[in-house]
N, C-alpha and C positions, 0 to 999 in steps of 0.2 A: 369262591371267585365270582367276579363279577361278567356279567353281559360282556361287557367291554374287553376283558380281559379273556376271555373264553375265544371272542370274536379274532383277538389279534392270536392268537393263538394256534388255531384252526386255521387263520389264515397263512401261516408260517409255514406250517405243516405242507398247506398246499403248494407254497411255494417250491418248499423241499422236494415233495412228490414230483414235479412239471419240472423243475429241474433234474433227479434222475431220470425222472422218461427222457427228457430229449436227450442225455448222457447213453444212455443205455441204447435208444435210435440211432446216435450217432456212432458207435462202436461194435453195430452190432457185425455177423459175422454176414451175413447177407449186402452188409455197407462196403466191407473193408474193400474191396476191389476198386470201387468210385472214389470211395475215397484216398488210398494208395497212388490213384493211376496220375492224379498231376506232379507228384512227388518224382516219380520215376518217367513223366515224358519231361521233367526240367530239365531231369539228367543226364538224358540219354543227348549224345553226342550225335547234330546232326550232318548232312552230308556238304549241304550248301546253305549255313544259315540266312536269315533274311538282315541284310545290311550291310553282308561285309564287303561289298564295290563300294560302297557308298550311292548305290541305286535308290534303295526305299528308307525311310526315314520314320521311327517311330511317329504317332501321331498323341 
C-alpha cells in the first residue's frame, strides 16, 4: 500500500476512535444524571407555569 493510502487509513481509524470516546463520555455512568435531568424537569408538571395570564411573553 501506498503513503497515501496508509495516511487515509489511520486517519479513519482516528476518526472512529474520537468518535467512540466522545460516545462513551457522553453515556457514561457518571453523565447519566445531567444528562437525564432536562428530560424529566420538561415533564414534570409545574405549579404556576410562566405565561399562562398572558403576563410574560416568550422572548
Amino acid at each position: 500500500m501506498s503513503f497515501s493510502a496508509w495516511a487515509y487509513f489511520l486517519f479513519t481509524v482516528l476518526l472512529g476512535a474520537v468518535f467512540a470516546g466522545i460516545i462513551v463520555h457522553y453515556y457514561s455512568r457518571k453523565r447519566r444524571e445531567t444528562v437525564e435531568a432536562p428530560k424529566y424537569r420538561m415533564l414534570s408538571d409545574d405549579a404556576d407555569p410562566p405565561g399562562v395570564h398572558g403576563k410574560e411573553r416568550r422572548r
